[in-house]
Each structure stands twice: as C-alpha cells, then as structure tokens.
N, C-alpha and C positions, 0 to 999 in steps of 0.2 A: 709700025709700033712707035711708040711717042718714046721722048729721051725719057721722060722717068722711070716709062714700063720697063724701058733697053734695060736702065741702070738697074731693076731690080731683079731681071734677070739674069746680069751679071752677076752681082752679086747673090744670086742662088747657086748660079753654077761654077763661082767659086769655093763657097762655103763646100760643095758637094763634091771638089775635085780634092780638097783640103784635106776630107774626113778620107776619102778612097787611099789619099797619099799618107797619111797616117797610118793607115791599117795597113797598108801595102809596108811600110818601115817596120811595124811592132810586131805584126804577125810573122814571119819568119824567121823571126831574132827568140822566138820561142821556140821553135827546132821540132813543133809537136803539132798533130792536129788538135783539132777545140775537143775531140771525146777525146782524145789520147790524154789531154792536159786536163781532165777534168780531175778533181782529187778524188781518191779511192777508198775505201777498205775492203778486208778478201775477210771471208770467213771459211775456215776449213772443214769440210764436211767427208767425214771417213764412210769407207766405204762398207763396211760392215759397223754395226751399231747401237747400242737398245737407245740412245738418245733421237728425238724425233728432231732429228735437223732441219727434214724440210718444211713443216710449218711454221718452225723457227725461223727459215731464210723468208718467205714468204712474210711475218711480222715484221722482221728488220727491213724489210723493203718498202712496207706497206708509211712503217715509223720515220724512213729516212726517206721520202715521195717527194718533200718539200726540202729536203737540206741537200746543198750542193757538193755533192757524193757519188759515185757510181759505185757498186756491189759487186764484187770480185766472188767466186764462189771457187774454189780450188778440191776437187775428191782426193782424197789422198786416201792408201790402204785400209790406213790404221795409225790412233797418236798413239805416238811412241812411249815405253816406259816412264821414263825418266824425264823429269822436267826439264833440266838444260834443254834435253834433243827435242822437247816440242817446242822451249820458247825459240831457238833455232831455226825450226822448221817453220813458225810461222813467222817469224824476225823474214826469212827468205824469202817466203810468199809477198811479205808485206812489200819487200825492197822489188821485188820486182813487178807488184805492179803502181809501183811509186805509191802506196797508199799510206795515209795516216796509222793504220793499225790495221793488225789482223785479231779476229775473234775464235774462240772454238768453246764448245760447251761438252761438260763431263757430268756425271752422276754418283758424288761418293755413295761412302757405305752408306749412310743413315738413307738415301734416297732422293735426298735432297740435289738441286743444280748449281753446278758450278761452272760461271762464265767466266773465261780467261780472255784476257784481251793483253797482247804485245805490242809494243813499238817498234820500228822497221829497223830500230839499229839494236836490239834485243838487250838494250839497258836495264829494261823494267817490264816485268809484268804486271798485271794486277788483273784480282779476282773480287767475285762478285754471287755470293749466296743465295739462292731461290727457296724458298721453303715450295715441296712439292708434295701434292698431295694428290690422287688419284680421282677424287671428284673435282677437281677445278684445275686438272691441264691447262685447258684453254687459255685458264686466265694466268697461269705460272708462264708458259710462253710470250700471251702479252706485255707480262710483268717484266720478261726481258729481253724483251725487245723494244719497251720505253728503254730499260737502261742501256741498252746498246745504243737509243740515239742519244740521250742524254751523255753521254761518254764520247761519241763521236763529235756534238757539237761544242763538247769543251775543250777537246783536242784542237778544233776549227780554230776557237777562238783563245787560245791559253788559259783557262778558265779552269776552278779544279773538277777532277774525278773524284767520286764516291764510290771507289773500290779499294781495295786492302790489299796492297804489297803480294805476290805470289813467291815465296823461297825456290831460287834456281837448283836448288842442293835436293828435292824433295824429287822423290821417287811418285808415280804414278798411285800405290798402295799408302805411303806416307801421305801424299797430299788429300786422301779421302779420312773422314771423321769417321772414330770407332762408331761401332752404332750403340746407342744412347747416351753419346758425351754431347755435351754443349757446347755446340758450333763456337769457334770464334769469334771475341767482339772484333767491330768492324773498325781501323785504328781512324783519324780524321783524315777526309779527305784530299788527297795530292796535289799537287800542283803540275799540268800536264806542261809540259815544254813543246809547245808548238814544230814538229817536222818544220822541213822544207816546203813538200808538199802541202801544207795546211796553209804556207803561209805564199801560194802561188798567185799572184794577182791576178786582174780579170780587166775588160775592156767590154764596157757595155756601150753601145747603138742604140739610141732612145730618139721615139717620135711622137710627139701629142699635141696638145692641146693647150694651147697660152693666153691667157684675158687680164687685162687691167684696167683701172681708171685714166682717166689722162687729164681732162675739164671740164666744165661746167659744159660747154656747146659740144663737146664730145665727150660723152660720160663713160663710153664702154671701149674699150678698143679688144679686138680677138684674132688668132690668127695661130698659124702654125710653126712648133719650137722644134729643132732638132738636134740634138746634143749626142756627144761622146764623152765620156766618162770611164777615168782610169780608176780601178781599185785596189791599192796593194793590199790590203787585207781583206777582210767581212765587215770591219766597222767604217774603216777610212774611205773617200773617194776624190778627187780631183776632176777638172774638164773643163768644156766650154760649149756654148750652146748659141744659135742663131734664132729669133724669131723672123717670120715672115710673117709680116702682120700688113691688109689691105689700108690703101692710103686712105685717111678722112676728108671731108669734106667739111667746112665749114662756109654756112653764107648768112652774109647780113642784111641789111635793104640796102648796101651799097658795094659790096665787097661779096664775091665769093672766094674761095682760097682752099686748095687742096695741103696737106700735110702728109707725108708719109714719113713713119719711122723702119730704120737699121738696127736696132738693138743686138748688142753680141755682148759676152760675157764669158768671164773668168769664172769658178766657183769650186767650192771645196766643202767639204762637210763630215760630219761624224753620225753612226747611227747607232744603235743597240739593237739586239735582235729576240726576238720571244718567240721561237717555232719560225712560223712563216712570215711574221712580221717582225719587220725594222721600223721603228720610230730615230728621228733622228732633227740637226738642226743643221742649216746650211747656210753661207756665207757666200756674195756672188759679189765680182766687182763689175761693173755696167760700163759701156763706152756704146753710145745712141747717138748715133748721125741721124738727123731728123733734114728732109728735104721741103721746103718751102716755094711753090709753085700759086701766083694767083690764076685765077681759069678766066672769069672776067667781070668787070666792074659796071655798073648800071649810073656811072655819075660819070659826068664830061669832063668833069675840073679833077678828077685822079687818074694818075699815071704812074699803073702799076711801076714797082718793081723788076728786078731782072732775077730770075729765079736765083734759091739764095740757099747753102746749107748750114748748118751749124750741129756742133756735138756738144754732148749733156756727158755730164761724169757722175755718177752714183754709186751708190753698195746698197745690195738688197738681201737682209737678214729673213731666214725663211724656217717654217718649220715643213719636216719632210716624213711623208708615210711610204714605205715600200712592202706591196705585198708578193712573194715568191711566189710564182704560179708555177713551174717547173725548173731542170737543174739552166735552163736554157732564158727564162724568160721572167720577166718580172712586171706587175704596176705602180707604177707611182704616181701617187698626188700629193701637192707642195702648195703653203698658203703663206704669203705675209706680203713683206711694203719693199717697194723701190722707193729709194731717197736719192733725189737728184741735189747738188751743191751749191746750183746758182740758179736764177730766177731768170725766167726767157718770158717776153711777151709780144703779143703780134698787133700792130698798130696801125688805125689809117694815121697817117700823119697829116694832120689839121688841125683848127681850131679846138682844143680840148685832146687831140689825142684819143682817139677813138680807140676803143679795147674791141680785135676781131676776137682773140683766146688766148687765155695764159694757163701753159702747162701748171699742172699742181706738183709742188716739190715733192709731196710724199702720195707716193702712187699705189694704191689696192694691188694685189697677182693675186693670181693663182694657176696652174697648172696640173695637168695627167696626160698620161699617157703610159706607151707602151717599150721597155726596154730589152734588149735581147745581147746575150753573150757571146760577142766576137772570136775568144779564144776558145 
C-alpha cells in the first residue's frame, strides 16, 4: 500500500472509531433503548363501547406512519363519569408511557363525536367536534384522525392546537349537547407547550453520496460523505461529516500530479416541516487538507517536488430537503457552494510559471443520501 493510500485509510478509520466512540458516550447517558425513547401517544379504548374505536386506531396510525411517534393503545373497562377522573385517567396512561398526550373519543347526545385529547401532567384538556352522520362514517373517522395528527404534530413542534378548552368540573352527561342545541363555537386555537417528551433529541447516522466542482482540469469530483447529526428538537440539528472522495489526477505534456482531498466539516442548520417533508437551510464550516503528490514528469530539466500538504478554510451555505421515510429512517438531498478564503495554485516553476490547476474558490455540491436514528 503506497503512503497516500496508508494515510487515507487512516484517516477512514479514524473518522469511524470517532463516530462508534460518540455513540458509545451519548447512547447510554439516555438510560433508554432507541423504541423505548421513541416519543409516544396512548389512546384509550374502553372495553365495552357504541364508539368504533378500532377503525379509529387503525386511521391514527395510518395518519401518524410518517410522524415520529409510536401509538400506545391502553383498554381500559369503561371512561369514567366524571371528567376530572377521565382527564386523570388518561393524564396516567400518558405519563407512563412517556407520551405527548393521550386521546379517547365519546358520542354526545346530538350523535355527534367528541375527541379529547390530555397532556401527561393533566393541566388541560382539550376537545374537538365531529359532525357525524350515518352515511359518511368512514369519512367522520378520517376526519379525525387528520385531527389527531394535526394535534400530535403541534404538540411535537409547540405549534397551536385547534381544539377548544374541555371544563374539568363537567360530568360525563354535562359534557354531552342537549340534542338539538347548537354545538359550541370552537374558541381560537392554543398554544401547546411542548412535554419533555416532545422535546427529546435524536442522533441521526447518515451515509451518501457527495459531488462538487473543484477546476477547469478537474471538473467533477464524487465520492462518499458520512456524517452524524445531533437534533435537539424537529427543526434544529448540529454535526460533522467526513468525505472520502478518490484522489484526482491531473496531467500536462510535462507534469502529471495526483491531488487528493480530506474534507471534514462542522455544520448546523434549521428546517420546517410539512407532513413528511422538512425543507430547511444549513450552514457548514470546512477544514480540507488537500495532499499534493507528483507521479511523474516526462522533462529532464524538472525536479519534482517532495510531496507537499496544505489545508483550505471555507463555509458552505446549503439548502436542505429531508424526506421521513419511517419513525427510524430518513432521505436527504442538500444543494449549494463551498467557498474557500484563499487562492491555492499548482505551478511548474519556470519560465512563465506554468499553471498544472488552480482550485475554484466557490465550489458547486451537492449531496444524498440515507439517514437513520441512533436513539
């Protein structure tokens, strides 16, 4: 194996003992496996019932496939009269199994549905009206089981709820509408104060696919990125990422000259989320050790150099897509410019200064690949 090949080996299999000793320090300091840690809601489905719960759990699940959630289903007897003791009751469920909220659905008098959804510290309820009608079931269930994710992801992200206050004082017969009074108006929507749980960070393991410009005599360069990325919330993320990108060749009529680059990086970024996609923008600081090897020269009167390295300092502002593919795994593709600070060029040195290649300060990317949830 030749020194360059050595050095780039090494440097893979540092990068690689890096990330093992990383996860080996963060993962146990969580005290949880990655499904244990995963954030939750339970919905309570009693055990006698005229409410069709289970095609209801089956939409909520269908609804929340892409939002990073696992679905707690808890049978209980029968909810209890009395509001306090069911917001209680599910206040309980929720806490123990660390979840964002617990749900349960009732049927006042008029026929209509009513979704209750709790927070685990049983602060607040809040409720949520169905108009139901006996030809369009199907579609009064899907109707809420959008709103259960809609409600779930605003929980995620502190973001408000569109449901209406539940009174803890109200009796089971109290909280159903006479029948033919006019439902309540719906007051403006909350402001969810994010759980603990909601706001549990994550550690994502990402591998793909990295390409840029570099020169005129090397236009393309490609090769393989691998990064980790902390997230303490759904929008924020932090990390660092290694390319391994194959060294170039460059040759002239009198020079040939290999180049290989080290590129590592710092980077942080912000994203928004719409269902299963994050749109977002990232900011990456660059530290690129580039290694300078000649292979060999076809003129008598040049005498190569001695292999030589030097490092480039940059920041490369990027725009970033992320598509959720399940609670475990995600893609991302990322497009913008590397801007390097100072001008590098590679010269025979003679008469005139002969130009082999001079890196371009503002350099094309782009990347994908594939990332997956450590915790």
């Amino acid at each position: 194996m030749t020194r360059f090949h050595l050095q780039t080996a090494r440097r893979a299999a540092a990068f690689a003992w890096l990330a093992i000793a990383l996860f080996a320090l963060v993962g146990p300091a969580t005290g949880q496996t990655p499904v244990s840690a995963k954030r939750a809601i339970v919905i309570l489905s009693p055990a006698q019932t005229p409410v069709p719960t289970e095609p209801l759990i089956a939409a909520i699940r269908a609804q929340l496939g892409d939002v990073p959630v696992r679905v707690e289903v808890e049978t209980i007897a029968e909810i209890p009269s009395e509001m306090r003791a069911r917001i209680d009751l599910a206040a309980t469920a929720a806490a123990r199994h660390q979840a964002v909220g617990a749900f349960w659905l009732e049927v006042d008098a008029t026929g209509d549905y009513l979704l209750f959804l709790v927070e685990p510290d049983g602060s607040r309820s809040l409720v949520r009206r169905v108009r139901r009608q006996p030809a369009a079931e199907a579609a009064a269930i899907e109707e809420l089981a959008v709103i259960s994710r809609s409600s779930v992801t605003a929980l995620l992200d502190g973001r408000r709820i569109g449901m209406e206050g539940a009174a803890a004082s109200q009796s089971a017969s109290a909280s159903a509408a006479p029948v033919g009074s006019t439902p309540p108006a719906v007051p403006p929507p909350v402001v969810a104060k994010p759980s603990a749980s909601a706001q549990r960070p994550s550690l994502w393991l990402g591998v793909g696919y990295v390409g840029s410009t570099y020169s005129s005599q090397v236009p393309w360069q490609q090769g393989m990125v691998l990064s980790v990325r902390y997230s303490p919330s759904r929008s924020w993320h932090m990390g660092f990422a290694y390319a391994f990108l194959p060294a170039s060749q460059v040759d002239t009529d009198r020079v040939s000259m290999r180049l290989a680059r080290h590129p590592f990086e710092l980077n942080a970024g912000y994203g928004v989320w719409a269902g299963p996609l994050q749109a977002g923008l990232e900011l990456a600081a660059i530290l690129d050790q580039t290694d300078r090897s000649v292979v060999v020269t076809t003129s008598s009167t040049l005498v190569p150099e001695p292999d030589q390295s030097h490092w480039s300092v940059g920041i490369s502002p990027r725009g970033r897509l992320v598509w959720r593919a399940s609670q475990q795994a995600q893609l991302f593709t990322s497009i913008g410019a590397d801007v390097f600070f100072h001008r590098v060029e590679y010269v025979i040195e003679s008469a005139g200064n002969e130009n082999v290649t001079t890196p371009r300060a503002v350099r094309g990317r782009v990347e994908a690949g594939l990332a997956v949830d450590a915790w």
